[in-house]
C-alpha positions as CSV (number, residue, x, y, z in Angstrom):
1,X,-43.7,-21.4,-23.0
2,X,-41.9,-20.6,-25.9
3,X,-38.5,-19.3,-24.4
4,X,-36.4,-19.6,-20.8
5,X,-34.7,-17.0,-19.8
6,X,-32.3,-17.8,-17.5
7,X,-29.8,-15.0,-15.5
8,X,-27.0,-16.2,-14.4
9,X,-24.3,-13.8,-12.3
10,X,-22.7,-12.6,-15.5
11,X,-24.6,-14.3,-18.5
12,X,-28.1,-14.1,-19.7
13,X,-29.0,-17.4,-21.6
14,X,-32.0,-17.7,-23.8
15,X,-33.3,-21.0,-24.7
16,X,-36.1,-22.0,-26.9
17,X,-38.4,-24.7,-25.7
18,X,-40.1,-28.0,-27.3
19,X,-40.5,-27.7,-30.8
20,X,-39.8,-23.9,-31.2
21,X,-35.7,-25.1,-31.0
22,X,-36.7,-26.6,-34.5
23,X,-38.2,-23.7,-36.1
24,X,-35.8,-21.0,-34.1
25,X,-33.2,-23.0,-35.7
26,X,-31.2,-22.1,-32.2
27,X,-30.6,-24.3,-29.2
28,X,-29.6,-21.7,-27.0
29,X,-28.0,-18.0,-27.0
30,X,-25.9,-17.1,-24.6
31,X,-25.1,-13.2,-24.0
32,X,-22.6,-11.3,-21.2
33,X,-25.2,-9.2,-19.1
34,X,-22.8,-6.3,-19.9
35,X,-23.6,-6.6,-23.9
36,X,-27.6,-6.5,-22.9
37,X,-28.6,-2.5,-23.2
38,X,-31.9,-3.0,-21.9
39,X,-35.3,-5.8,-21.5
40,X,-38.8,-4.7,-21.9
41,X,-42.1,-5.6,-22.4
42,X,-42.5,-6.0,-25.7
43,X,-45.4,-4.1,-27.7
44,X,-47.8,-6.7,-29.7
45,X,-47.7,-4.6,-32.8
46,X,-44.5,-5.6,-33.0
47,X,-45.4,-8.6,-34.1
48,X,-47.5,-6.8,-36.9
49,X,-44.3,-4.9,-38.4
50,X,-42.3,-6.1,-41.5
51,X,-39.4,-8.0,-40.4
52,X,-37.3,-8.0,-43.1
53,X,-35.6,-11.4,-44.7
54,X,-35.2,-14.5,-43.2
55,X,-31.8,-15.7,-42.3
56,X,-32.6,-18.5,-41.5
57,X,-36.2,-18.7,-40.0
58,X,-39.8,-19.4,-39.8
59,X,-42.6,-17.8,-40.5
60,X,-46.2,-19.5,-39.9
61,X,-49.1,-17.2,-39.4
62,X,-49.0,-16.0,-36.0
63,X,-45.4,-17.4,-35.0
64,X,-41.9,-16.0,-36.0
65,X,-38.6,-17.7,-35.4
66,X,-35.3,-17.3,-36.1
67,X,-33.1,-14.5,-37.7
68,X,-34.4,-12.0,-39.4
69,X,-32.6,-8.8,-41.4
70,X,-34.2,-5.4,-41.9
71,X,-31.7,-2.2,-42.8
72,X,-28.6,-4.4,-41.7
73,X,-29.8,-5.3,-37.8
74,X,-30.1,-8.9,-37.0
75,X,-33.0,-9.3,-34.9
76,X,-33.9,-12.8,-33.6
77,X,-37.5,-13.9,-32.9
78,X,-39.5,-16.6,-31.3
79,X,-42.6,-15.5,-30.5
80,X,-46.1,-16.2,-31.2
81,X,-49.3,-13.9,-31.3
82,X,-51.2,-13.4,-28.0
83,X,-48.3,-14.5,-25.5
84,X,-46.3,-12.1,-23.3
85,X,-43.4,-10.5,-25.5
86,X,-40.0,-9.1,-24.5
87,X,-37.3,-7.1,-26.2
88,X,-33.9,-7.3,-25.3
89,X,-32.1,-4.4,-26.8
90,X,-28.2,-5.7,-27.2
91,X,-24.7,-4.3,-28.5
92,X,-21.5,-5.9,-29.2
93,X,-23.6,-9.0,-30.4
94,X,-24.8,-10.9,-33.2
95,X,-28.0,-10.2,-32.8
96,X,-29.0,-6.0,-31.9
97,X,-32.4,-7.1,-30.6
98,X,-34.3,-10.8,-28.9
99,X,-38.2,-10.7,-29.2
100,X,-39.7,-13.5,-27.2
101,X,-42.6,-15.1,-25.9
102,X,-42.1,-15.7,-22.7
103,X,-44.5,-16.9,-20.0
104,X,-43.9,-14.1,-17.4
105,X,-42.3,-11.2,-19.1
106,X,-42.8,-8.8,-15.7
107,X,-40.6,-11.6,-13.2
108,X,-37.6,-11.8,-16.3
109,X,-37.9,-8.2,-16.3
110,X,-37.8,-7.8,-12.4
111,X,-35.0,-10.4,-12.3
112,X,-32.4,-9.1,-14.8
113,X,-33.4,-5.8,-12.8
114,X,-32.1,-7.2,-9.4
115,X,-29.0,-8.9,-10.7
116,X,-28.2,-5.7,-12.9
117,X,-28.3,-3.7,-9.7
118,X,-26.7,-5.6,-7.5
């Protein structure tokens, strides 16, 4: 697992596991569930697209962490190649988008779903 995603009443909080707090350069993110416009699976070919510059970040093969900049957005990643992806789109925030690895991208999906509509 690269990220937990936890969803708290009013807060969703992403933090990056093990070694990937190193390279995300990020021990946690921490966003009102009002600023979060939407999560979704994420598409693998995402993975495949330019990123723009990183600000800070990592880039190995396969693995992306850390902020990166393309036509003034701030998107953070931390996600690797083959693992379960999802986007969270946000507004009011730092960052305009999260791609993650995640281990079960259809229950954090489900879950911010069920709090959302409570």
């Amino acid at each position: 697992m690269l990220n937990l995603i936890q969803i708290a009443t009013d807060t969703l909080i992403v933090t990056p596991t093990g070694l990937t707090k190193i390279a995300a350069l990020k021990q946690e993110i921490k966003v009102p569930l009002n600023h979060v416009r939407s999560i979704s699976m994420g598409d693998p070919d995402i993975l495949n697209e330019a990123k723009g510059l990183r600000a800070p970040g990592t880039r190995i093969p396969g693995y992306w962490a850390g902020d990166f900049v393309k036509n003034n957005q701030v998107t953070f990643f931390n996600a690797k190649q083959a693992t379960p992806l999802i986007v969270i789109e946000l507004e009011h925030e730092r960052y305009q988008r999260l791609v993650l690895s995640v281990d079960d991208a259809e229950n954090v999906i489900a879950e911010f779903e069920t709090v959302v509509n409570a």
